[in-house]
C-alpha positions as CSV (number, residue, x, y, z in Angstrom):
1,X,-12.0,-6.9,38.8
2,X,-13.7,-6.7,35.3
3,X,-12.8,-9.4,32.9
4,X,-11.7,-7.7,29.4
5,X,-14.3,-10.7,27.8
6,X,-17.2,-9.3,28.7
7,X,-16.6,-5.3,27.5
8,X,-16.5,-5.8,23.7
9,X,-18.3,-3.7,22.3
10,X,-21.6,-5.2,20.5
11,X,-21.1,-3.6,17.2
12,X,-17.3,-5.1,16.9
13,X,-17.8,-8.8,16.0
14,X,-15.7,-10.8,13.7
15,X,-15.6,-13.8,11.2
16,X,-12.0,-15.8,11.4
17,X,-12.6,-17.7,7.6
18,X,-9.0,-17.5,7.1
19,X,-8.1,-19.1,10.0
20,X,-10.3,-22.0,10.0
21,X,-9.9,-22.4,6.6
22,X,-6.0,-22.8,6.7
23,X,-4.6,-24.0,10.1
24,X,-1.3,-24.6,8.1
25,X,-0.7,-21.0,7.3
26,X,-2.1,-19.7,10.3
27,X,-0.4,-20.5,13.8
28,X,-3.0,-19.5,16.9
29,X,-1.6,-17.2,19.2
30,X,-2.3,-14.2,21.4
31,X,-1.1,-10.4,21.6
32,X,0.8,-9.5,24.9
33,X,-0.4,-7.2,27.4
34,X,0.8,-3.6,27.3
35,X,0.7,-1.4,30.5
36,X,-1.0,1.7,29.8
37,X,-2.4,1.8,25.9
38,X,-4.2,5.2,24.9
39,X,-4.8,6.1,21.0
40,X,-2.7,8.1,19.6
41,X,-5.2,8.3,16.7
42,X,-8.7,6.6,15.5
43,X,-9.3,7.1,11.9
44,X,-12.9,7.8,12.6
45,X,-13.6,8.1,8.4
46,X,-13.1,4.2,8.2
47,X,-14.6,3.2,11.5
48,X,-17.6,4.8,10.4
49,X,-17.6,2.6,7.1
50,X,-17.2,-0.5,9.2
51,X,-19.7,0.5,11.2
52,X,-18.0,1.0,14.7
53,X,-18.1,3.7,17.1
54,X,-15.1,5.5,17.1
55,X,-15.6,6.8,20.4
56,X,-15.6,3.3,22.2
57,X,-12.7,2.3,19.9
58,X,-11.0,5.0,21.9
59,X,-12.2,4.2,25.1
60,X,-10.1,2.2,27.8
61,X,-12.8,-0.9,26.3
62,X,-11.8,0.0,23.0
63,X,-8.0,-0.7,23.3
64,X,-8.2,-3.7,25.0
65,X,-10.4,-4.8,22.0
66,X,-8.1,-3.3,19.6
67,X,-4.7,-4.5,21.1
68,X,-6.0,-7.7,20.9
69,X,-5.6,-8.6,24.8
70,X,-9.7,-8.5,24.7
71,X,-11.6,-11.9,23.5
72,X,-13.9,-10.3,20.5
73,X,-16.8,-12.2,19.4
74,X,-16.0,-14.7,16.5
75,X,-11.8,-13.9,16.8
76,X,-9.2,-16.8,16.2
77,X,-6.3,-14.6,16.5
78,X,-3.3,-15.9,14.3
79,X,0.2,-15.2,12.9
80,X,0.0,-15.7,9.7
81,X,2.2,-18.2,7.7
82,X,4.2,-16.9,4.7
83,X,7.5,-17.3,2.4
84,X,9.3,-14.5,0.6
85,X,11.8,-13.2,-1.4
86,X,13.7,-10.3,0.3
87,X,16.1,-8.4,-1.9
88,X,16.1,-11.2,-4.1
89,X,17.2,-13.9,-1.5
90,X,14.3,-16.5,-0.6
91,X,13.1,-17.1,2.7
92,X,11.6,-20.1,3.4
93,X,10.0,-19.2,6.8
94,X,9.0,-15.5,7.1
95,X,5.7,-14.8,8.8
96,X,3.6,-12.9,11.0
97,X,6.8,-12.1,13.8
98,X,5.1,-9.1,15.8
99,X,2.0,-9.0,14.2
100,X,-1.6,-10.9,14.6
101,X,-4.9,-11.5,12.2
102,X,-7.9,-10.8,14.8
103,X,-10.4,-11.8,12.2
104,X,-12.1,-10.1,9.5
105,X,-15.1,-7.7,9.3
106,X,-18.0,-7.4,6.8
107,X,-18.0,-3.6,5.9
108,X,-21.3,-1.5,5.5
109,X,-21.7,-2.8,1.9
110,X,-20.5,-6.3,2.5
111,X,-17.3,-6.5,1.6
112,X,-14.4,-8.4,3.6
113,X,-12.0,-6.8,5.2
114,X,-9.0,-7.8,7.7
115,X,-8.2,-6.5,10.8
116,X,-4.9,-7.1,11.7
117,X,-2.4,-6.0,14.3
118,X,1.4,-4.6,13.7
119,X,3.4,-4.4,17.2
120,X,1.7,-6.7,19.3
121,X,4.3,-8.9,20.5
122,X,6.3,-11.6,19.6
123,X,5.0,-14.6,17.7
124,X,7.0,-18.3,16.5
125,X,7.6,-16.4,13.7
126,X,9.4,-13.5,15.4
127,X,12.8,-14.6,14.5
128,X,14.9,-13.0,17.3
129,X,12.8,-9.7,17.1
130,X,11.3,-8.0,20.2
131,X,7.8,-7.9,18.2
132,X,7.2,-4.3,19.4
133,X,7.0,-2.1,16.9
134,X,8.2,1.9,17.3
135,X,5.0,4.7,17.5
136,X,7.4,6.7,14.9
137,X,7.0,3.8,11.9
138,X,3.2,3.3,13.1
139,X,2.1,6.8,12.6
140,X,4.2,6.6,8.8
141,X,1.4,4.1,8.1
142,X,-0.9,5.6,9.4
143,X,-0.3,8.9,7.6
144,X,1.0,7.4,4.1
145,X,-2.0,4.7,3.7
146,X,-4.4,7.5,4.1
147,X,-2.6,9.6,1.6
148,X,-2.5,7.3,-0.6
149,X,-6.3,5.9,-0.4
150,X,-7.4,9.5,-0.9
151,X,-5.1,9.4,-4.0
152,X,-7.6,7.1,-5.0
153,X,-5.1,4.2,-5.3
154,X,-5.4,0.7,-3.7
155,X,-4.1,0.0,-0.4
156,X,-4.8,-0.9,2.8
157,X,-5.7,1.4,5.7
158,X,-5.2,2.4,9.4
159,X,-7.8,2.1,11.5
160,X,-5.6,3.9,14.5
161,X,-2.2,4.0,16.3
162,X,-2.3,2.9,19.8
163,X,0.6,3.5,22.1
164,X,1.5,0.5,24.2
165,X,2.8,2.9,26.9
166,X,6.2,0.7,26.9
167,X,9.8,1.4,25.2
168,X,11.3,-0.6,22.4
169,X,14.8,-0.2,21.6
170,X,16.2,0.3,18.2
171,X,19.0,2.6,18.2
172,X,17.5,4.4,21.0
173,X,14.6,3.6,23.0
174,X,11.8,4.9,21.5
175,X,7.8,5.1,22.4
176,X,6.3,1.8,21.7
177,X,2.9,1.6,19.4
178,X,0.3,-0.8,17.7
179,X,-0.7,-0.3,14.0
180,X,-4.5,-1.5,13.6
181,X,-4.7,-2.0,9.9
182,X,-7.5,-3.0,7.3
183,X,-6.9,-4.6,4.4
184,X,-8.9,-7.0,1.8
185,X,-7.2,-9.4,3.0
186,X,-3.5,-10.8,3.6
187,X,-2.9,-12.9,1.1
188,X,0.4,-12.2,-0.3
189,X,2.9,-13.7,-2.8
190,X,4.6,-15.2,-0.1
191,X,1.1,-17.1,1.1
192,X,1.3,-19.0,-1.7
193,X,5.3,-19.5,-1.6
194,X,5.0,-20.9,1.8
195,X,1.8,-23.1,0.6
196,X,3.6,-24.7,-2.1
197,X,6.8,-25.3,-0.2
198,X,4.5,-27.3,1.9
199,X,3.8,-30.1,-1.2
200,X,0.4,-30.3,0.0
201,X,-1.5,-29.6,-3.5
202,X,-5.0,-29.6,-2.0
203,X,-3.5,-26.7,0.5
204,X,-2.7,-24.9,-2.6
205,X,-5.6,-25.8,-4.5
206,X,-7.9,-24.7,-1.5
207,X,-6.0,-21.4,-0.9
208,X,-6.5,-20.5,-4.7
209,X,-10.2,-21.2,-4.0
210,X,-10.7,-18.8,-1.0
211,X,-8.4,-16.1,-2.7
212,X,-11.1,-16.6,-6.1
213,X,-14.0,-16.4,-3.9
214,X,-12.2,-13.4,-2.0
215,X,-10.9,-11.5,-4.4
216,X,-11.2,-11.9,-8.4
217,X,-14.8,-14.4,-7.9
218,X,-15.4,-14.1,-11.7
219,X,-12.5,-16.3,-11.9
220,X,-14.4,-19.0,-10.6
221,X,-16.3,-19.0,-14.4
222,X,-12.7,-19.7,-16.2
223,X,-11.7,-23.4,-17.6
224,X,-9.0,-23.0,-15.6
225,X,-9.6,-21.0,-12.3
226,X,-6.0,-20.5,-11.2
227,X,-4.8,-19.5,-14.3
228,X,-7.4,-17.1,-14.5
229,X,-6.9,-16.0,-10.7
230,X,-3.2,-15.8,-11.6
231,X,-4.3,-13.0,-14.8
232,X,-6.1,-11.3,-12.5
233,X,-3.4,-10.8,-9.8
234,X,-1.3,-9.7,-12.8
235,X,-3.7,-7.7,-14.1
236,X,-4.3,-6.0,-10.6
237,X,-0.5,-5.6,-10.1
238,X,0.3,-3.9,-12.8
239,X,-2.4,-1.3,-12.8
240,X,-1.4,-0.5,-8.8
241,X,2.7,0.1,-10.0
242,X,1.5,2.3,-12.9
243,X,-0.8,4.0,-10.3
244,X,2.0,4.7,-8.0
245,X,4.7,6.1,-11.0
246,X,2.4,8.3,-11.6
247,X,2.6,10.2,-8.5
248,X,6.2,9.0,-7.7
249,X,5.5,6.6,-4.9
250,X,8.5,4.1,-3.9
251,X,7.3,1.3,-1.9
252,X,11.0,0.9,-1.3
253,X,10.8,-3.1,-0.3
254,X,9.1,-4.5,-2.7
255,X,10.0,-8.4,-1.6
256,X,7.1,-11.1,-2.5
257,X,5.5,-11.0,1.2
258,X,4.6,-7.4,0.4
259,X,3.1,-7.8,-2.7
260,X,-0.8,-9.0,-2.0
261,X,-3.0,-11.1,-4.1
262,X,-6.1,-8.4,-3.9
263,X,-4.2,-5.9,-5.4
264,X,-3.6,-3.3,-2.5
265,X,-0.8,-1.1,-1.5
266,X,0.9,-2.8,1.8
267,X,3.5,-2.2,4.3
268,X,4.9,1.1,4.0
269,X,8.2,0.7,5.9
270,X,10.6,2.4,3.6
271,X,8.7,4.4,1.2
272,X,8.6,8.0,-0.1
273,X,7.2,10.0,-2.6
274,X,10.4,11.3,-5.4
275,X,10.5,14.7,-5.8
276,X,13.3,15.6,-8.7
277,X,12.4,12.9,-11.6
278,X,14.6,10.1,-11.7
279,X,13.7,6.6,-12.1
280,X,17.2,5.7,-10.3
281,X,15.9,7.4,-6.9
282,X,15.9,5.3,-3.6
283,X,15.2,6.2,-0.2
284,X,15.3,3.1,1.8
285,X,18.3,2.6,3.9
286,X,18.2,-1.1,3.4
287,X,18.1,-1.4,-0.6
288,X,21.9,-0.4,-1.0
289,X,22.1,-1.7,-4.6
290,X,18.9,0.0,-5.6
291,X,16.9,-2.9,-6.5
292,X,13.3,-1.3,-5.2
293,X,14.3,1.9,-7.1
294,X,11.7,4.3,-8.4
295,X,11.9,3.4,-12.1
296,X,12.6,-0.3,-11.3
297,X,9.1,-1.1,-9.6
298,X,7.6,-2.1,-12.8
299,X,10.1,-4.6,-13.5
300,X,10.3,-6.2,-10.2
301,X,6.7,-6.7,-9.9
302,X,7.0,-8.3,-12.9
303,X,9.8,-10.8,-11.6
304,X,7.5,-10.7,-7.9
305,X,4.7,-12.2,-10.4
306,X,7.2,-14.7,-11.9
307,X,7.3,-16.3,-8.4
308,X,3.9,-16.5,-7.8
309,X,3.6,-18.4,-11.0
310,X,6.3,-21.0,-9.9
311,X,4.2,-21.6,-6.8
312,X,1.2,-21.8,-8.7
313,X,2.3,-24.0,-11.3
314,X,0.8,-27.6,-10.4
315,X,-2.8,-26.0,-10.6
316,X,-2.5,-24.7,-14.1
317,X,-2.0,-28.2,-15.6
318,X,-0.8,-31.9,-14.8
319,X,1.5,-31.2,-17.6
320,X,4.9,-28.9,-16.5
321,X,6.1,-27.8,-19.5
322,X,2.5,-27.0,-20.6
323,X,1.8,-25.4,-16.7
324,X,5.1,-23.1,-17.5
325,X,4.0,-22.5,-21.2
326,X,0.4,-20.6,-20.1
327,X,1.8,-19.2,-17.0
328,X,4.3,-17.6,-19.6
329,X,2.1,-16.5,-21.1
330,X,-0.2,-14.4,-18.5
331,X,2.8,-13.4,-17.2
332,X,3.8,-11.6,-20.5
333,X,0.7,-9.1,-20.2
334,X,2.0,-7.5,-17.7
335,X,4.1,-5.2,-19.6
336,X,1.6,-4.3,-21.9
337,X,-1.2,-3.3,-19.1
338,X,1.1,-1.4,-17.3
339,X,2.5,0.5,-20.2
340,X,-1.7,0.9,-20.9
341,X,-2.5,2.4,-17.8
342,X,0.0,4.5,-17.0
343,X,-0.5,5.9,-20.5
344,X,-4.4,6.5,-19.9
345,X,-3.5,7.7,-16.8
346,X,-0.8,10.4,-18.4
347,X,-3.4,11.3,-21.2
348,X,-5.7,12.1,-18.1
349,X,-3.0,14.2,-16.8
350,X,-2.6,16.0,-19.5
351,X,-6.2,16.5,-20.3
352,X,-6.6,14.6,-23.3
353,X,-10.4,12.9,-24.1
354,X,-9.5,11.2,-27.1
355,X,-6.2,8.8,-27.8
356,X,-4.7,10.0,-30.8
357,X,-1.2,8.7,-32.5
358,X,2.1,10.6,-30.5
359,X,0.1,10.7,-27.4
360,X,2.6,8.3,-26.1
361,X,5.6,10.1,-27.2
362,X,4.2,13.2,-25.6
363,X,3.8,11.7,-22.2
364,X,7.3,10.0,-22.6
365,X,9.2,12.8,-23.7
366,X,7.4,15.2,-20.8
367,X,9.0,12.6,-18.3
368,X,12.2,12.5,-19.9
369,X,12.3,16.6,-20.0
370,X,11.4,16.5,-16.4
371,X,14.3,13.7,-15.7
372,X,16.8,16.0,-17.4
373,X,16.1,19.1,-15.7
374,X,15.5,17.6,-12.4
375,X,12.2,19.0,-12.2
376,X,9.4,17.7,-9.7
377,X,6.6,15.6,-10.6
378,X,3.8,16.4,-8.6
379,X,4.2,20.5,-9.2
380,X,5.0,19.9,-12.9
381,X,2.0,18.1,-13.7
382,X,-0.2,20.4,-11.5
383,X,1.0,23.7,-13.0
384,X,-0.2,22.5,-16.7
385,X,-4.0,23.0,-15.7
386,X,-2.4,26.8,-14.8
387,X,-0.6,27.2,-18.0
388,X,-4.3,26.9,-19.3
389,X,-5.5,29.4,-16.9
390,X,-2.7,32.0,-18.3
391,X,-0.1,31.0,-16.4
392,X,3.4,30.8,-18.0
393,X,5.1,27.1,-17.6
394,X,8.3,27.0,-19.5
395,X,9.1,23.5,-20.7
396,X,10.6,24.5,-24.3
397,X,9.3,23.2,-27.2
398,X,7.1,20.8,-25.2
399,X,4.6,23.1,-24.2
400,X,3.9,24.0,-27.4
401,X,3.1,20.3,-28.8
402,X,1.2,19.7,-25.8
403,X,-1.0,22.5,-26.4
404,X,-1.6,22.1,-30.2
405,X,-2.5,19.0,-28.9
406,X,-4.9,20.3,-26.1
407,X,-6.5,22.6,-28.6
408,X,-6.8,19.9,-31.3
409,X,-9.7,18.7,-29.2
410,X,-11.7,21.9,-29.8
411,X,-12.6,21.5,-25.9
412,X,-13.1,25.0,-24.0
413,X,-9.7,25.1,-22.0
414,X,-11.4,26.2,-18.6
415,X,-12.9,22.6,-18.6
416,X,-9.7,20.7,-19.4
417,X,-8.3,23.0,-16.9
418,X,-10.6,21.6,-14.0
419,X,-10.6,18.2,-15.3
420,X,-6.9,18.1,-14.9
421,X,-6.8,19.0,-11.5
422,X,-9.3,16.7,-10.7
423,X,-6.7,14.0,-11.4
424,X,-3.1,15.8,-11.0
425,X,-2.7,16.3,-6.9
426,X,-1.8,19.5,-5.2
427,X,-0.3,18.1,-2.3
428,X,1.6,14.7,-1.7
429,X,3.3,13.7,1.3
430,X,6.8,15.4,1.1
431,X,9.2,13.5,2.1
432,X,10.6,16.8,4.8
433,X,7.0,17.4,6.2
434,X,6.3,13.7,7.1
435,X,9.6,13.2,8.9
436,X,9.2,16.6,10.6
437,X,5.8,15.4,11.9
438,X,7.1,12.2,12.8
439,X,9.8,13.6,15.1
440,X,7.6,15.9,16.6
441,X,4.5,13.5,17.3
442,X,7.4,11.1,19.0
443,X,8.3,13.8,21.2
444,X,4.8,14.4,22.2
445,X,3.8,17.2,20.2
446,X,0.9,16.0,17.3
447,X,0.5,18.8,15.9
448,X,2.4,18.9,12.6
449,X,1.0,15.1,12.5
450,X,-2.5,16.2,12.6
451,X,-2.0,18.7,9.9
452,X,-0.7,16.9,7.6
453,X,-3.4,14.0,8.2
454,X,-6.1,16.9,7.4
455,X,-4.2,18.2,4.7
456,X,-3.6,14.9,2.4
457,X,-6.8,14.3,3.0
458,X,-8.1,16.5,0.3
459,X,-5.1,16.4,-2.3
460,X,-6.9,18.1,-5.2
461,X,-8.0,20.9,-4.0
462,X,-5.9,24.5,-4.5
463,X,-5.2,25.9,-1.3
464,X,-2.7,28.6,0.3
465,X,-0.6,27.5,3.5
466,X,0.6,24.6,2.5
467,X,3.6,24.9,0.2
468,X,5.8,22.3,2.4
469,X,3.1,19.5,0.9
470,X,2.6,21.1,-2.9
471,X,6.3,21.6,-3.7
472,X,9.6,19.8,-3.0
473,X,12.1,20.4,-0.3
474,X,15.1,21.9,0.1
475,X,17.8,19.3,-1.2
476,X,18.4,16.9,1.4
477,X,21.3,15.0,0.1
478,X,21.6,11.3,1.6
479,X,17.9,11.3,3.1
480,X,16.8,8.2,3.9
481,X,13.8,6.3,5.1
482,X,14.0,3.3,7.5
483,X,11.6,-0.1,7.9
484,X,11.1,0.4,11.4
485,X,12.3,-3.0,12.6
C-alpha cells in the first residue's frame, strides 16, 4: 500500500515561519483521517496564482495533501494559539479547536500566504467541540470570500471545499466538509491577547517583529516600530469597515480573534449582506443584543483596536502612562480615516472627480433618505448611473442636488455614467439566493451553488437573468444566519 508521504505533488511545497518562529502560540498537531474525501469545489482562479495544478488538487493525491493527512514538503502543521473577546466577554484561551496552519506558500509574485484548514478535527484547543465542521457553513465561505475579493475588498480566500465523506451532528446530522483557506496570514487581535497574557515581553516583542516584516514592513523605518505597526493595523482596519458599509456587509461576529493584523476580511460565520438600509440590522442568531450590528461595525472595531493597544502597550514605551498616552493617540485616527474613506468611496459612487464643500452632506443625507424609506443599498446606488442614462429614479429633492452637483463638473454624463458602475455592484450575494444554494448543494444538487459562484464573480457588469442577486428579496421577517459550530 502507497504511503500518502511520497504523493505530494512537486509544485505544492511549503515554508512553516510561523511555527518555528513562535512554538508558544502554535501547538503541533495533526488533522484526522476522513473516510472518503472528494472536492466539492477547487477554486482553480487562486490555485493558478499560487502556482498549483488544480487538477491534482482534486485528485485522490490532492485531498490527502489538502486534508492535511498527507506529509507536504516544508509543513509543521499547528493549531494556532489565540485570546479573544467574544461578545464583549474575554477569553483567555480560545484557539485553533478544529482547525490547522499547514504552512505558508510564496504566491506567483512572492508574497506570503497561509494555508490553513477549517474542519479537520479536533485540536487541545477544541474545547468540547467535535472539530468537524458542516459542508453547508464551508461552502458559505467559500461562496462569500470570493464575493467579496471580486468586490475588490480585503479578505481571505477559499482555495476549495472538501467533503470528509462523514456526518457531524448539529441539530441534525449533516454532510461533513473541510474549508482550505488562504489568507496573509493569521495573525489576529487575539494573537497578540494571548502573547501578552503570557508576560513574556520578548514573545511579544518578537511577534510584533514578524507581523512588521509580514505585513506593514515600512514600519520597520519608525522610531518606534510597534507604535507604528499598531497605526498601520488601525489604519488598515478602518479602511476594510468603511469598505464593507459601503456595500452593506455584516460580519456579524466581530470578536478580537476575527479581526486580523494584515487587514483582511475573515471568518464568515454569521454574515450577510443588508438589503433595506438600516444601521440597526442583524442577522446572526448568536448576537441577540445587536452588538455586531450593521451600523455598529465602525465602532466596535474601534473598541477591537482598543484591545490590541492594551496588549501592545509595553512595546510602545517603558513609561505606562506615556505607552497609554501615544496608543491614545493612534487609536483616535481611526474615526477620522474611516469617515475619509467611506466618504471618497461615496463620492466615487456617486460620480464625483473633484471634493467640493456639501459633498459629505450629500452622501449622508442619500443614506439617511434610503434608511427612512427602507430602500436597498446595492439597487439604489446602481440605478443612479441609469438616472444618467434617462432613466427616472425618484428620491425627491435629492436627485436634484445630486445632479446639479454631477453637472457642476461639466463632465459628459455617459462617462460618469460608466465610471459609476465600474464601482457601484450589480449583484451582491442576497441573502435568499445564498441560503437557497446552500440547502440545495447539501442535498446534493450544486447547481444553484455553481451559479451563484459564476455569477458574483463578475459583480459589475449589467446582465439579465439574475434579478435574485441585483435586487432584494421578498421580506423574510426573522431570517437569520448561523456560525456553523
Amino acid at each position: 500500500m502507497r504511503h500518502h508521504d511520497d504523493v505530494v505533488n512537486a509544485s505544492l511545497r511549503l515554508e512553516s515561519t510561523y511555527a518555528t518562529a513562535f512554538p508558544a502560540l502554535a501547538h503541533p498537531w495533526s488533522a484526522d483521517p476522513n473516510p472518503a474525501p472528494h472536492a466539492i469545489v477547487i477554486n482553480n482562479e487562486l490555485a493558478a496564482e499560487l502556482s498549483l495544478d488544480a487538477e491534482w488538487l482534486a485528485s485522490p493525491d490532492g485531498m490527502a495533501a489538502l486534508t492535511g493527512v498527507a506529509a507536504i514538503p516544508g509543513s509543521m502543521p499547528v493549531a494556532l494559539a489565540y485570546a479573544g473577546h467574544q461578545f464583549g466577554s474575554y477569553s483567555p484561551r480560545l484557539g485553533d479547536g478544529r482547525a490547522l496552519l499547514l504552512g505558508e506558500l510564496i504566491d506567483s509574485t512572492g508574497r506570503r500566504l497561509d494555508l490553513h484548514l477549517k474542519g479537520s478535527g479536533r485540536t487541545p484547543f477544541a474545547r468540547g467541540g467535535d472539530g468537524r465542521a458542516a459542508l453547508g457553513p464551508m461552502l458559505r465561505e467559500h461562496l462569500i470570500g470570493e464575493a467579496m475579493h471580486a468586490l475588490g475588498i480585503r479578505t481571505t480566500r477559499s482555495l476549495g471545499v472538501i467533503a470528509t465523506g462523514e456526518s457531524v451532528r448539529r441539530e441534525t446530522l449533516l454532510p461533513g466538509a473541510i474549508l482550505v483557506r488562504v489568507a496573509a496570514s493569521h495573525l489576529r487581535v487575539g494573537t497578540f491577547q494571548y502573547a501578552a497574557a503570557l508576560g513574556d515581553r520578548e514573545l511579544l516583542s518578537a511577534l510584533a517583529r514578524y507581523a512588521i516584516e509580514r505585513h506593514h514592513p515600512h514600519a520597520a523605518d519608525d522610531v518606534c516600530p510597534p507604535l507604528a505597526l499598531f497605526a498601520e493595523v488601525v489604519k488598515a482596519q478602518a479602511e476594510l469597515i468603511a469598505e464593507w458599509l459601503l456595500v452593506g456587509f455584516i460580519h456579524g461576529v466581530m470578536n478580537t480573534d476575527n479581526m486580523t493584523i494584515s487587514g483582511e476580511t475573515i471568518d464568515y460565520g454569521p454574515c450577510a449582506f443588508m438589503e433595506a438600509v438600516d444601521p440597526l440590522t442583524v442577522f446572526s442568531s448568536i448576537d441577540e443584543g445587536g452588538r455586531y450590528a450593521f451600523g455598529r461595525q465602525p465602532s466596535i472595531g474601534q473598541w477591537n483596536l482598543a484591545r490590541l493597544a492594551e496588549a501592545m502597550l509595553p512595546l510602545f514605551d517603558d513609561d505606562a502612562n506615556r505607552a497609554g498616552e501615544v496608543a491614545t493617540e493612534v487609536l483616535g485616527t481611526f474615526g477620522p480615516t474611516f469617515s475619509r474613506h467611506w466618504h471618497v468611496g461615496m463620492r466615487r459612487r456617486l460620480g464625483l472627480v473633484e471634493h467640493r464643500d456639501g459633498d459629505e452632506v450629500l452622501a449622508e443625507d442619500l443614506i439617511a433618505l434610503m434608511n427612512a424609506q427602507h430602500l436597498d443599498l446595492i439597487s439604489t446606488m446602481r440605478s443612479l448611473s441609469g438616472h444618467l442614462r434617462g432613466d427616472t429614479v425618484d428620491l425627491g429633492s435629492w436627485t436634484e442636488r445630486w445632479e446639479s452637483r454631477v453637472t457642476a463638473e461639466g463632465r459628459e454624463l455617459a462617462t460618469v455614467a460608466a465610471e459609476m458602475d465600474l464601482v457601484n455592484p450589480f449583484v451582491v450575494p442576497r441573502n435568499l439566493a445564498v441560503q437557497h444554494a446552500l440547502d440545495t448543494a447539501v442535498a446534493g444538487d450544486l447547481s444553484s451553488f455553481q451559479r451563484l459562484t459564476h455569477e458574483l464573480a463578475d459583480p459589475y457588469t449589467r446582465r439579465d437573468g439574475v434579478d435574485d442577486l441585483a435586487l432584494p428579496g421578498p421580506a423574510a421577517p426573522g431570517f437569520r444566519t448561523f456560525c456553523g459550530t
